[in-house]
C-alpha positions in Angstrom: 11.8 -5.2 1.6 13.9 -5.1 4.5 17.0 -6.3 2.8 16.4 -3.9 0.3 17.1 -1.6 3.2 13.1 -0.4 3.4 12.0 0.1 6.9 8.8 -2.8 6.4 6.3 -3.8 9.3 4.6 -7.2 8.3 1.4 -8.0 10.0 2.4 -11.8 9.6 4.6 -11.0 12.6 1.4 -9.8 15.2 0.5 -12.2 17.4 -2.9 -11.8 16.3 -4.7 -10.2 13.0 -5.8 -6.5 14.2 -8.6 -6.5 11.6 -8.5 -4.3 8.8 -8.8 -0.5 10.7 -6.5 -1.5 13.0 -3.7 -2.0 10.4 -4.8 0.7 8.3 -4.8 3.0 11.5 -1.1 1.7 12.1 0.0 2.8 8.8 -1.3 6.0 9.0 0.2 6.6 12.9 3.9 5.3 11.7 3.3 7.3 8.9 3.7 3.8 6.2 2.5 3.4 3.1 0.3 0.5 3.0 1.3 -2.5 0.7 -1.2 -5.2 0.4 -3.4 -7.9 -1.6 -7.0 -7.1 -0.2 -9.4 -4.8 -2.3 -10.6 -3.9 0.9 -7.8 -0.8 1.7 -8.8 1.1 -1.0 -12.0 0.5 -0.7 -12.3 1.7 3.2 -9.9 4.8 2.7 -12.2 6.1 -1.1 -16.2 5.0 0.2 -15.3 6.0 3.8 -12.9 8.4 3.5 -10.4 7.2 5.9 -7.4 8.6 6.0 -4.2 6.7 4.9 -0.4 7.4 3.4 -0.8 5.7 0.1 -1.3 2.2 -0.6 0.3 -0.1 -2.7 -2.4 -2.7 -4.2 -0.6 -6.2 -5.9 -3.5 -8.1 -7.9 -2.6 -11.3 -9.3 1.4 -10.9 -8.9 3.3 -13.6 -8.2 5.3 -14.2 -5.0 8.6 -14.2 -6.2 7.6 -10.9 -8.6 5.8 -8.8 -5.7 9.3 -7.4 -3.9 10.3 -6.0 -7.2 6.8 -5.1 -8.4 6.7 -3.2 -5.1 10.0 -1.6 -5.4 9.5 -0.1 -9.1 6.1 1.2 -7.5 7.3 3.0 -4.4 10.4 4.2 -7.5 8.2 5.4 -9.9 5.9 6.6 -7.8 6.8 8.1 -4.5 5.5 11.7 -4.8 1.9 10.1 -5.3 2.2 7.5 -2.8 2.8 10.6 -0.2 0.4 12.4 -1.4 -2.3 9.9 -0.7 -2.5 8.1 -3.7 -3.8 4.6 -4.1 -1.4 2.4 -7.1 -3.2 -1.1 -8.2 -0.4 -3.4 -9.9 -1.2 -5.5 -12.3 0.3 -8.0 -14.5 1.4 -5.6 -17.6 -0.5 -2.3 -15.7 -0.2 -0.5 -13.2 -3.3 2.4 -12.2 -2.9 5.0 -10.1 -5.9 6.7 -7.9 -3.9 10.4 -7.4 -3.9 11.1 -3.8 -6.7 14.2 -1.8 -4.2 16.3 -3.0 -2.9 15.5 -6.4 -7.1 15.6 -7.7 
């Protein structure tokens, strides 16, 4: 993402995992849309209603596919992504949960 010229924290980097509020708390303080594998995002930000700046969900795409899959996503759907929205990729689908303020 980065050599696509994306400004891209990667929680790899840490020194240790902050658990899951902590990195969704991040995203929301730097403002990031959050890009991830884990159910659990969307999950915490719908049933708990915790605020976030769009997340980016990859099921089932392969490693050398996600950096494009994530680049068509953030293309194709930037307006939702900063409204709030939550965008699951799939292999041949893509769903979109519209943002608090698209409903």
């Amino acid at each position: 993402m980065r050599e696509g010229g994306h400004d891209a924290t990667w929680i790899g980097e840490l020194a240790e995992d902050p658990g899951d509020d902590e990195v969704l708390a991040m995203a929301v303080r730097e403002g990031r849309i959050l890009v991830t594998l884990d159910k659990d995002f969307g999950e915490m930000t719908v049933v708990r209603e915790l605020p976030h700046c769009g997340i980016v969900r990859l099921v089932n795409i392969s490693v050398r596919r996600q950096a494009a899959a994530i680049l068509g996503v953030l293309q194709t759907y930037a307006d939702s992504l900063g409204q709030g929205a939550i965008v699951t990729v799939e292999p041949g689908r893509v769903r979109l949960r519209p943002g608090r303020d698209e409903a």
